[in-house]
VEXGULO-361683 format. One line per field, with one value per residue (C-alpha): residue number from 1; x, y, z. Coordinates in pm, 1 decimal. Example, Ala and Ser with C-alpha at 12.3 -4.5 7.8 and 13.67 -1.06 7.14 Angstrom:
2
i [1_2] .
X [1230.0_1367.0] .
Y [-450.0_-106.0] .
Z [780.0_714.0] .
//
This chain:
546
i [1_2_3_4_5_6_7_8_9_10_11_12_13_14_15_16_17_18_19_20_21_22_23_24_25_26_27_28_29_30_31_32_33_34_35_36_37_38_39_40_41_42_43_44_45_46_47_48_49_50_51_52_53_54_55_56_57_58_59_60_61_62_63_64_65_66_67_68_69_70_71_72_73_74_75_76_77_78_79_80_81_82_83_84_85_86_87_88_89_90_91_92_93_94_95_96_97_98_99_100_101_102_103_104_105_106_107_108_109_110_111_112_113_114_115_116_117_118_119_120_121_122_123_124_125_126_127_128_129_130_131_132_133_134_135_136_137_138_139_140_141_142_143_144_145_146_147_148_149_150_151_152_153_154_155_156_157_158_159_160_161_162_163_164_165_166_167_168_169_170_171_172_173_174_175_176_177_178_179_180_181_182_183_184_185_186_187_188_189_190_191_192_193_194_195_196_197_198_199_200_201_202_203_204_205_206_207_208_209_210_211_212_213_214_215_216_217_218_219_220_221_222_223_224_225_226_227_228_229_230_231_232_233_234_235_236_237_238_239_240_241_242_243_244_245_246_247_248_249_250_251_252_253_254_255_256_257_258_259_260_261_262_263_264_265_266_267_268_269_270_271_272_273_274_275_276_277_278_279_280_281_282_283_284_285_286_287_288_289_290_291_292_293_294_295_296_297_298_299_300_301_302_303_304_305_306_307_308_309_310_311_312_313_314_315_316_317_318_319_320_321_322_323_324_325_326_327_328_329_330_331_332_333_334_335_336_337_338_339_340_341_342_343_344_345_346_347_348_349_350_351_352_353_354_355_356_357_358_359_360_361_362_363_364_365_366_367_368_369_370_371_372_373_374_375_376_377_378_379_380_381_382_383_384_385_386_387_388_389_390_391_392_393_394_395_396_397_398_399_400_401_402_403_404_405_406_407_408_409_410_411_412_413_414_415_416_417_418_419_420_421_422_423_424_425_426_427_428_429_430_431_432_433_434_435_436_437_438_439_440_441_442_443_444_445_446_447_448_449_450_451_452_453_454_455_456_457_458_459_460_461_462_463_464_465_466_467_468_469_470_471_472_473_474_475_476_477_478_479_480_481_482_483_484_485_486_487_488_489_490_491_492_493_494_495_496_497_498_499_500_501_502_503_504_505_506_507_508_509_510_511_512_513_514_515_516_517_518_519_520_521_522_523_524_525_526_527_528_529_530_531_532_533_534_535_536_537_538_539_540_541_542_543_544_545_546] .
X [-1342.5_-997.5_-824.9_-1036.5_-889.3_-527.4_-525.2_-654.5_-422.4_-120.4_-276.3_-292.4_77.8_220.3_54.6_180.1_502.4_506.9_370.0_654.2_902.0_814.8_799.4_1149.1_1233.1_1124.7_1324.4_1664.2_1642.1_1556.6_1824.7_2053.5_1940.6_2006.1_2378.8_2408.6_2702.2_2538.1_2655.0_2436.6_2173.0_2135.9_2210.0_1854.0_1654.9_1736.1_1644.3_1355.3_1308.5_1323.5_1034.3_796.4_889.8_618.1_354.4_440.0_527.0_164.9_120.0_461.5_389.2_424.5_112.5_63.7_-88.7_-295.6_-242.8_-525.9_-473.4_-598.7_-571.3_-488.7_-338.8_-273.2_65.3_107.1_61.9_374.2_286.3_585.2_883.5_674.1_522.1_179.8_56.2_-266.2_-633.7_-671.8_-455.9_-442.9_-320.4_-308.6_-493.7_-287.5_-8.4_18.6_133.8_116.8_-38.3_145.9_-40.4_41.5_-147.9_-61.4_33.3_324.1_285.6_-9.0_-130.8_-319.4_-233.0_-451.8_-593.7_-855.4_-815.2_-1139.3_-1236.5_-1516.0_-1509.6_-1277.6_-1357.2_-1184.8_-921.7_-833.3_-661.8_-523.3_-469.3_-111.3_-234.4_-119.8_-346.0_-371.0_-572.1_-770.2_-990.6_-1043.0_-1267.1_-1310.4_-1260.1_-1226.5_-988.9_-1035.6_-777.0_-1000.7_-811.5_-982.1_-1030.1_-1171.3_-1322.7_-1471.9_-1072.3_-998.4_-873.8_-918.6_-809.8_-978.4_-829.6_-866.6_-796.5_-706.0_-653.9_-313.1_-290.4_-186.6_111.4_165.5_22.9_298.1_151.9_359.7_318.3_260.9_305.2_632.5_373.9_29.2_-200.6_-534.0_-732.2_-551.4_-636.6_-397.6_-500.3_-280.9_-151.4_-122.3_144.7_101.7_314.0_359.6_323.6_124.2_-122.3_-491.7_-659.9_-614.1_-922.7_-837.8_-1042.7_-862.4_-981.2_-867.3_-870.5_-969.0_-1246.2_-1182.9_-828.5_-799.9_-1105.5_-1064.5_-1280.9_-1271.8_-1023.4_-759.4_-831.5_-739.8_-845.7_-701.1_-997.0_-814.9_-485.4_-376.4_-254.8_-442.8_-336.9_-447.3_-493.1_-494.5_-660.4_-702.9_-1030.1_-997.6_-771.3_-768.0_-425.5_-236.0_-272.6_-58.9_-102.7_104.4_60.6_-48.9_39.3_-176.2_-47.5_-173.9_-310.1_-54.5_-150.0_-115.3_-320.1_-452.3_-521.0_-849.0_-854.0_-1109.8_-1047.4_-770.4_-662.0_-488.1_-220.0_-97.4_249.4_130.9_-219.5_-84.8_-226.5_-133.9_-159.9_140.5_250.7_300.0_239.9_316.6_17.1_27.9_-227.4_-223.9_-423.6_-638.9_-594.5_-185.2_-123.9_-373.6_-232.0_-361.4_-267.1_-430.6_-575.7_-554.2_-836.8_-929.7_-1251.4_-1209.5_-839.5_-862.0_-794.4_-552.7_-447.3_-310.3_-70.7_-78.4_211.0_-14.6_190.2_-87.2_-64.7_-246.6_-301.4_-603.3_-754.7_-1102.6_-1216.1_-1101.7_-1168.8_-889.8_-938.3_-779.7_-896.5_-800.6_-773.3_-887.2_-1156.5_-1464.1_-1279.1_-1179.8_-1076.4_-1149.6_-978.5_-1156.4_-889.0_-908.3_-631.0_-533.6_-324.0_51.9_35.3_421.0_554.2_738.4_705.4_1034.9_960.6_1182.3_1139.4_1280.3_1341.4_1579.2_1743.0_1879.7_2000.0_1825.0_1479.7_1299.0_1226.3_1066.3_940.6_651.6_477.6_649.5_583.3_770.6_712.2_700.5_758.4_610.3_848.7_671.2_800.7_840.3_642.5_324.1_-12.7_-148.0_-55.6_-305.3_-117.4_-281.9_-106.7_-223.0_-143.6_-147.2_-225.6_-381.7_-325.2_73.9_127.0_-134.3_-37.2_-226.5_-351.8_24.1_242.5_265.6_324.6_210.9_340.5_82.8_256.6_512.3_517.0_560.3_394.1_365.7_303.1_193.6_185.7_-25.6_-103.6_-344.9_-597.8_-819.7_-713.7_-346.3_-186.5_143.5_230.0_580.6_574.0_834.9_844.4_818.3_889.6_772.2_1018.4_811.5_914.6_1109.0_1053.6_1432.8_1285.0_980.0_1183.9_1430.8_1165.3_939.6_1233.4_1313.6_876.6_907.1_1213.6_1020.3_686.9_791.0_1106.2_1013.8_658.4_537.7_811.8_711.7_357.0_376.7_587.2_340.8_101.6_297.2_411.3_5.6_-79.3_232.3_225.7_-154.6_-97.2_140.3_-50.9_-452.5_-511.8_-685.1_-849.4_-539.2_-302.3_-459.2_-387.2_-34.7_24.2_-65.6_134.2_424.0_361.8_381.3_696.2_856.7_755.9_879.2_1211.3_1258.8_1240.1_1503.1_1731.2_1737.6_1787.3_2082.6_2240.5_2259.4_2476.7_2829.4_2984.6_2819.8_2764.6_2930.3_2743.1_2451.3_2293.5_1979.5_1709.9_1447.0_1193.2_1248.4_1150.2_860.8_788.7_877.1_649.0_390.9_389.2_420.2_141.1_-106.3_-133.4_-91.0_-359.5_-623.0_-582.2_-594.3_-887.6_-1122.4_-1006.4_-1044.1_-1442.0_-1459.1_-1343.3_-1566.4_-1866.1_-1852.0_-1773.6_-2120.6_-2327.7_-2184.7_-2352.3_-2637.5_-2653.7_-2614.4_-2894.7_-3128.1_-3022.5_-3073.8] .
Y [1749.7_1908.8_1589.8_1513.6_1840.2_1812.0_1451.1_1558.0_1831.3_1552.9_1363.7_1651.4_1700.8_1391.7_1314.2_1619.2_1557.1_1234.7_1327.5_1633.3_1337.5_1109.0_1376.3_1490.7_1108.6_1046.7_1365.3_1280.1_918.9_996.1_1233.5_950.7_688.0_989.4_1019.1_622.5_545.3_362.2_-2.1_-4.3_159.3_-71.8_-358.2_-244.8_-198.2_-524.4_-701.3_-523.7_-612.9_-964.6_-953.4_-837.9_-1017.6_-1308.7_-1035.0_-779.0_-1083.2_-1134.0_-755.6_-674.7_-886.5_-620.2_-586.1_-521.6_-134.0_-46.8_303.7_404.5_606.5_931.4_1029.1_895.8_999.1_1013.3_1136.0_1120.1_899.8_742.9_646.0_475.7_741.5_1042.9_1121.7_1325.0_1481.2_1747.9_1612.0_1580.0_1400.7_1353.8_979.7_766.4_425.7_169.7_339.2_153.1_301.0_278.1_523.0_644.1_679.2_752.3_651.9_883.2_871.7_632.9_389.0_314.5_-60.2_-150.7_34.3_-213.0_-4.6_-63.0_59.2_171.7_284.8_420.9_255.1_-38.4_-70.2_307.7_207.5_-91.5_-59.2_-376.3_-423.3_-332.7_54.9_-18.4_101.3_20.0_270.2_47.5_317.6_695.5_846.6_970.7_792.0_833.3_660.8_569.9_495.8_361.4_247.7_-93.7_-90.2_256.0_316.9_702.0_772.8_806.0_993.3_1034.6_1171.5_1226.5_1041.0_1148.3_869.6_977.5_808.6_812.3_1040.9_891.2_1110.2_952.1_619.2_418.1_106.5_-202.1_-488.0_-291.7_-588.3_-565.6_-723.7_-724.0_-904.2_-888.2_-1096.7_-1097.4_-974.1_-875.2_-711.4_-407.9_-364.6_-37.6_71.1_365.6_663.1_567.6_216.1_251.1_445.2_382.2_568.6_242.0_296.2_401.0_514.4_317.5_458.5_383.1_656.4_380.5_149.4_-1.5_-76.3_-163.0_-195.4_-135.1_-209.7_-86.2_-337.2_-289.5_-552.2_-449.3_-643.3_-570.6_-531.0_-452.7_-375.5_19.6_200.1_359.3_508.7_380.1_623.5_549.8_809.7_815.8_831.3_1035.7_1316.4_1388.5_1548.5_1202.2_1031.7_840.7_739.8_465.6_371.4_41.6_-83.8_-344.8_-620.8_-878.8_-1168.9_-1438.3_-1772.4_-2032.8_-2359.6_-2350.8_-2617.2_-2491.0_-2467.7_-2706.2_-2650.8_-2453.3_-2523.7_-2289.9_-2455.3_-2288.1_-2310.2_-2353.7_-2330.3_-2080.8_-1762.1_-1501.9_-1133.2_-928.2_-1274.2_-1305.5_-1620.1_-1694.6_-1868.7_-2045.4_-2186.1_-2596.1_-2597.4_-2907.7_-3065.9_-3011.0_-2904.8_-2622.0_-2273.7_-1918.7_-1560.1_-1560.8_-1243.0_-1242.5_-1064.0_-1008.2_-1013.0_-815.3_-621.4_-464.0_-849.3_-939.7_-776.6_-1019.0_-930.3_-969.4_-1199.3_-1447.4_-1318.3_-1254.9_-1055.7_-1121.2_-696.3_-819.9_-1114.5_-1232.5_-1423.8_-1383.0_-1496.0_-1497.7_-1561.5_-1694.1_-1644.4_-1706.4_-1449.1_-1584.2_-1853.9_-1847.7_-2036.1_-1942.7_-2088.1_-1969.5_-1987.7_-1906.9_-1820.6_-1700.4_-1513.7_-1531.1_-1323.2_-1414.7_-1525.5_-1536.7_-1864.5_-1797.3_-1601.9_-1439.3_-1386.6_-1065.9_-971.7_-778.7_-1054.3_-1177.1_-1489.1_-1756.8_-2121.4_-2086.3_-1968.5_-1640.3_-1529.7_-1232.2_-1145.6_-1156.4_-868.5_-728.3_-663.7_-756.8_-698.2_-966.9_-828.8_-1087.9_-1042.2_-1142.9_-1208.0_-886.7_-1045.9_-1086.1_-913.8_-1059.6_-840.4_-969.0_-1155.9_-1281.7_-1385.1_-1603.1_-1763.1_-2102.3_-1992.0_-1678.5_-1673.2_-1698.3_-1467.5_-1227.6_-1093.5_-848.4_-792.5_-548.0_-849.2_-688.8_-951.3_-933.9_-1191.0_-1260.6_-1547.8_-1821.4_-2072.0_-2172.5_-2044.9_-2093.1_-1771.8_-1845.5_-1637.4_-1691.7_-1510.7_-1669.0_-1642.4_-1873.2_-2223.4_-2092.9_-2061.9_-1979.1_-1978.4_-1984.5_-2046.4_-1937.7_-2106.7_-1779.0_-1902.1_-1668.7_-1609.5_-1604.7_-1327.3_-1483.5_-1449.5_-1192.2_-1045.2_-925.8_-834.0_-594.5_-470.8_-336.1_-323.8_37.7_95.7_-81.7_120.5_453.2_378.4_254.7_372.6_751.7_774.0_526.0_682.7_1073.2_977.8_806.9_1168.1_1370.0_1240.8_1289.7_1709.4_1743.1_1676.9_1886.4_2180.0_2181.0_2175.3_2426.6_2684.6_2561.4_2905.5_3046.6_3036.2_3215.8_3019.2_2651.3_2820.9_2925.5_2580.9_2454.0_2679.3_2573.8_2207.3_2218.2_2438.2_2217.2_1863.0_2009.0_2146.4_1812.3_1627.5_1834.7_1772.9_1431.7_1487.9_1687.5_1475.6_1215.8_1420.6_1225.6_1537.8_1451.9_1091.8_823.4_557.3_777.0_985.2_1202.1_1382.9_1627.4_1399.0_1196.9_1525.3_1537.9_1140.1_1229.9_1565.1_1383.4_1063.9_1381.2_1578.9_1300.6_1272.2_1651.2_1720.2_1503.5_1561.9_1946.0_1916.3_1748.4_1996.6_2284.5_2093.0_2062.6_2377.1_2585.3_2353.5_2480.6_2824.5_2791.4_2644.4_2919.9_3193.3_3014.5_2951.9_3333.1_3453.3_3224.5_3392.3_3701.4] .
Z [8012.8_8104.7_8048.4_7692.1_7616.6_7678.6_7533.5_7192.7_7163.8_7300.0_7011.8_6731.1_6843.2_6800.0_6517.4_6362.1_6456.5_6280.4_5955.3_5929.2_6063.9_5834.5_5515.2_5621.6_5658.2_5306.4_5155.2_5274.6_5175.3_4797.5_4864.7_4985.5_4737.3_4448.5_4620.5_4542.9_4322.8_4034.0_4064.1_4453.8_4276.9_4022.6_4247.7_4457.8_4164.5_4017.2_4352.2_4331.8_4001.0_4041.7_4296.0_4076.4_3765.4_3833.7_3860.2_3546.4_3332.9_3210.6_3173.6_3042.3_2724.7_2412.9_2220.6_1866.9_1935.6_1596.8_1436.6_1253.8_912.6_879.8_510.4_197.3_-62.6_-478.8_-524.9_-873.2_-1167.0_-1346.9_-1743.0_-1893.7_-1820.0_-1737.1_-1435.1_-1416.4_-1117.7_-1013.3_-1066.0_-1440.7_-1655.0_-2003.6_-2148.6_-2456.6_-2557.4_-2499.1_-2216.5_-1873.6_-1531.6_-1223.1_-925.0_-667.5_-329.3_34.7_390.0_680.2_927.0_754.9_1123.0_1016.6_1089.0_800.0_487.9_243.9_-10.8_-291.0_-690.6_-869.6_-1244.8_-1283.6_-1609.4_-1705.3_-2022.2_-2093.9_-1787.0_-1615.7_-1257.8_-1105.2_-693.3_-699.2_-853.8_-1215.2_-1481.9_-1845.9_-2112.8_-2329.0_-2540.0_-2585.7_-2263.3_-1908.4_-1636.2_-1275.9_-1085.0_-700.7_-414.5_-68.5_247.3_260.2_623.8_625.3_291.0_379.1_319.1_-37.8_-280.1_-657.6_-987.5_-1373.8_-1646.0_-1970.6_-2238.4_-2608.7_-2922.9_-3012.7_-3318.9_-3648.3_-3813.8_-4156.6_-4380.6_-4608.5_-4806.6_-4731.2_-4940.0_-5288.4_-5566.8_-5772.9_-6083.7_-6086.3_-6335.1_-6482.8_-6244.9_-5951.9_-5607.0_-5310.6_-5000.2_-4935.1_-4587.8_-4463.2_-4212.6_-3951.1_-3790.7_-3480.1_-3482.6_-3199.0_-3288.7_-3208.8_-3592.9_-3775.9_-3976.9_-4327.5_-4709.5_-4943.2_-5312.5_-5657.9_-5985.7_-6225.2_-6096.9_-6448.5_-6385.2_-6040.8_-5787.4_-5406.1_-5075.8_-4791.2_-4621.7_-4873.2_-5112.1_-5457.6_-5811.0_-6121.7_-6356.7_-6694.4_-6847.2_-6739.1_-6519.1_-6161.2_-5814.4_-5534.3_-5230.8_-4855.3_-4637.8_-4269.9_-4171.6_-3889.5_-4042.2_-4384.7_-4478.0_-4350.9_-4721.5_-4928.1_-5303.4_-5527.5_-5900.1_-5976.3_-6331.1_-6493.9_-6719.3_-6916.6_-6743.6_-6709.9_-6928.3_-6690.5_-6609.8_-6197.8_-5976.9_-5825.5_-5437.4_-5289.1_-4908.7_-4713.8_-4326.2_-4084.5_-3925.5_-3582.3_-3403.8_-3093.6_-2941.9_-2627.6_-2724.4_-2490.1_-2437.0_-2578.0_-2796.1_-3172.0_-3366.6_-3728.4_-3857.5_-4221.2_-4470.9_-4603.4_-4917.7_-5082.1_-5298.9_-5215.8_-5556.4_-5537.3_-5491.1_-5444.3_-5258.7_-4894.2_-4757.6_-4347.5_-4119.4_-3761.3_-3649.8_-3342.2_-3400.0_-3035.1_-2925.0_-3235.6_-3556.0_-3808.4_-4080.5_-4476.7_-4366.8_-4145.0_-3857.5_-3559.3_-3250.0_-2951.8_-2764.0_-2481.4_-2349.4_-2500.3_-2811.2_-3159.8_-3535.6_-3752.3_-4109.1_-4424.0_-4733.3_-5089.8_-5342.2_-5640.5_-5499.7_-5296.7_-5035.1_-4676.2_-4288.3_-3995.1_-3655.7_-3371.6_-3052.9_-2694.0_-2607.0_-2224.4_-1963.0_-1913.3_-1567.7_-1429.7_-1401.4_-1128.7_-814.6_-644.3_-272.8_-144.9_242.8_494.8_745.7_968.3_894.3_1120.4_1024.2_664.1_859.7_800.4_1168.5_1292.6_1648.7_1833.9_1808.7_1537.7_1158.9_844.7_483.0_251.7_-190.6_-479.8_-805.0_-1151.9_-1486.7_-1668.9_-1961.4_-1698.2_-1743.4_-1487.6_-1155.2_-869.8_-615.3_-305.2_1.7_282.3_587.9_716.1_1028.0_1134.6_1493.1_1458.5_1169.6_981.3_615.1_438.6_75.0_74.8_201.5_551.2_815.6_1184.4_1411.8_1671.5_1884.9_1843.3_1646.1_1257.4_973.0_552.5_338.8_21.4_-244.3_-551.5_-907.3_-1147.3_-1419.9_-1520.4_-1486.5_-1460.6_-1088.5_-1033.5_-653.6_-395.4_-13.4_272.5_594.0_891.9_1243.8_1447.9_1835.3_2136.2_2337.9_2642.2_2991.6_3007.6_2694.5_2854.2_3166.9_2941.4_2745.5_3085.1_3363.0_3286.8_3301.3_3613.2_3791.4_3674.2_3797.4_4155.7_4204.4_4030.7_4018.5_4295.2_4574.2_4448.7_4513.8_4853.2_4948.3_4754.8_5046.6_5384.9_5208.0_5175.8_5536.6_5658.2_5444.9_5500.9_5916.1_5874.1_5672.8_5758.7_6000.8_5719.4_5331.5_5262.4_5454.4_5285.5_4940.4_5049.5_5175.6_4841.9_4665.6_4868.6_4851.8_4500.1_4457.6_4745.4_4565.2_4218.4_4403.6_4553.3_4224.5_4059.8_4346.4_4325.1_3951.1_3976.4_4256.4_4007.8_3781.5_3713.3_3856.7_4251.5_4166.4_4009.3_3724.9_3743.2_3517.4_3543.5_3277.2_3275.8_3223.6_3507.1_3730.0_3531.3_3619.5_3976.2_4025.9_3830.8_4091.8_4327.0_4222.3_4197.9_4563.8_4614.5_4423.9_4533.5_4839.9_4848.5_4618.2_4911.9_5175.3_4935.1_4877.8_5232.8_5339.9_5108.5_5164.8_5535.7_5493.6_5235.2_5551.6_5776.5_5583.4_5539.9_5919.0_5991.4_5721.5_5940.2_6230.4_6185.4] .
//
């Protein structure tokens, strides 16, 4: 039994010893390697570099990391030159704009978002944010992040007519007739005003008759003044004298037929056309009076000149003046779709190639004609697993390879589209290495030699301060202070002014007393369980007792 004795306490001794040799081992060479000019020390960490470049390859390989967004965002609305911001806005019929939104946090991977009206028919928002008043009311307009659609934002629109200011008759006849009939065209303050609707009325029904489009007779030799009122405000008026002569004795070729004959048989939003009138037989004549069936789609002038203001189907009609005899027109206006696309990116270019990295992102701008109404532009790719693009014209390159974007606006039957060729690098075996070297020189040569130490300080401080509950929690106190004093030795060894091509940084003590306190940590936390876990069955042992 003697000899058991004194061999376990040879044993408890030695191994002691060693654990304290080897903790005091591993101190002074960190402090050596820290005293290492930097050419050596670079010289072993690229050795040791190169041995593990066939294992961290694989896992080195950057990876797209998503950022989710967290908000989004209306920050204002921009109508022609102004720009409107708060919750409720107040617009015209007929302005355009565009909103103005942010996603945060601005990294975010996938900033898609979706435009809503409540009601298009008041206000029309396209995919790009721009909006276009059609007609007077309220309307609420939606931003969703298309990925996420419980983020969104939105603001009240309120849509109003555009007031009319003053009337002026246009086309008042220099000499009117018995018998004759003109339609008078009425011209508005502003131009683009939306309270087209006007009373026309005459003082002498006798003299001169009027309806309510304008059309005026002359009945009978005199004189009358013809008024045009606005129908939506009464003190915007104007009146003009019409004097009556004698009918004129002439001999008429009576109109049998009439044709409209069009320009061109495009028809397209924001267009004009000049349209003109063939009678028959060809030496028939007469006065033509011009109308729109649906003047939100076209309004035609007195002057057969027709403007196309929205897409849809329209009527426009030609009349005569002094026979039963009219021509119709029926027309669909379309959209302008641009005819050409302009591709703008932020890429890098190399021997006439757009090239961008794997793993990175890119951002890819569609330019239409400034004449286009027709905003939607969709982009795709010919391959998803190289390069992604989303409904923005954000590009993620996924691997190497080649790749077409396309880029496409259209309406209808009409398609406009462009293409650019992306070649996508694959990240290169040197690449990789430069891109996780400096990860792999902190984690084994920081954090990977701080926690092998943090192990050999545990067992020594705790065999040097285990008499007691107080003494373990002494020896931890101590462990820690000594692992964290260590660190920020080896830290400040490395300053230029004791070493050479070195540098050192706060944060690589924190690597190094993390690496440290890893080890330090779990270990003290099993003989702390331990320790108390016996001290627990002690007690309980001496209530049985006694």
């Amino acid at each position: 039994m003697q000899n058991n004795s004194k061999a376990k306490k040879v044993f408890k001794y030695l191994f002691k010893t060693s654990v304290i040799c080897i903790y005091v081992a591993l101190v002074a060479v960190l402090f050596l390697q820290a005293l290492k000019p930097g050419n050596e020390s670079s010289a072993i960490s690229n050795d040791f570099g190169n041995k593990v470049d066939n294992v961290v390859t694989q896992i080195a390989k950057p990876q797209v990391q998503r950022v989710d967004a967290q908000s989004v965002e209306i920050i204002s609305l921009k109508i022609e030159d102004k720009t409107f911001e708060g919750d409720d806005i107040e617009i015209f019929v007929g302005s355009s704009g565009k909103i103005k939104s942010k996603v945060l946090p601005e990294n975010a991977t996938d900033k898609s978002l979706i435009y809503r009206s409540s009601d298009s028919d008041v206000v029309k928002v396209y995919d790009n944010g721009k909006i276009v008043a059609k007609s007077a009311g309220k309307v609420r307009l939606e931003i969703l992040l298309k990925n996420n659609q419980k983020l969104k934002d939105t603001i009240n629109l309120t849509v109003k007519e555009v007031p009319v200011e003053s009337i002026a008759i246009g086309n008042i006849p220099q000499e009117f007739r018995v018998g004759e009939s003109l339609r008078l065209e009425a011209i508005f303050e502003p131009q683009n005003t939306t309270q087209t609707k006007v009373k026309w009325s005459s003082s002498d029904k006798n003299v001169v008759s009027v309806d309510s489009s304008g059309k005026i007779i002359a009945k009978e030799q005199g004189v009358a003044t013809i008024t045009a009122k606005s129908a939506i405000n009464d003190d915007v008026f104007t009146m003009v004298d019409l004097q009556v002569l004698p009918a004129a004795e002439q001999e008429t070729t009576p109109v049998q037929s009439l044709e409209i004959k069009m320009q061109t048989q495009n028809h397209l939003v924001g267009k004009k056309q000049q349209l003109s009138v063939v009678f028959y037989p060809s030496e028939a004549t007469d006065d033509v009076l011009w109308s729109s069936s649906d003047e939100t789609v076209a309004i035609v002038s007195q002057k057969g000149v027709v403007k196309y203001l929205k897409s849809g189907n329209v009527v426009i009609t030609a009349s005569c003046s002094n026979f039963d005899k009219q021509a119709n027109a029926e027309i669909k206006v379309d959209e302008v779709v641009s005819s050409a696309i302009v591709l703008q990116t932020d890429f890098d270019e190399s021997d006439g190639n757009f090239v961008l990295k794997q793993g990175k992102s890119g951002k890819i701008t569609a330019l239409l004609d400034s004449d286009a109404t027709v905003f939607d532009v969709v982009f795709s790719s010919s391959d998803n697993t190289v390069a992604q693009i989303g409904a923005d014209g954000v590009v993620t390159a996924i691997k190497g390879g080649e790749v077409t974007i396309t880029a496409k606006t259209s309406y209808g039957d009409k398609t406009t589209s462009q293409t650019l060729v992306l070649v996508v690098e694959k990240i290169t075996f040197s690449e990789t290495m430069q891109n996780f070297y400096l990860w792999v020189r902190k984690g084994f040569g920081h954090y990977g030699a701080f926690l092998v130490l943090g192990i050999f300080a545990t067992f020594s401080y705790y065999m040097l301060f285990s008499k007691s509950t107080k003494g373990k929690l002494i020896g931890f106190a101590v462990c820690l202070l000594a692992g964290f004093a260590v660190a920020g030795i080896t830290e400040i060894l490395q300053l230029p002014v004791f070493t050479s091509g070195r540098a050192s940084s706060f944060a690589d003590v924190v690597l190094d007393f993390k690496g440290y306190c890893t080890s330090s940590l779990g270990i003290y936390a099993v003989i702390f369980m331990v320790h108390f876990a016996k001290i627990v069955a002690e007690r309980k042992t001496k209530k049985q007792n006694i």
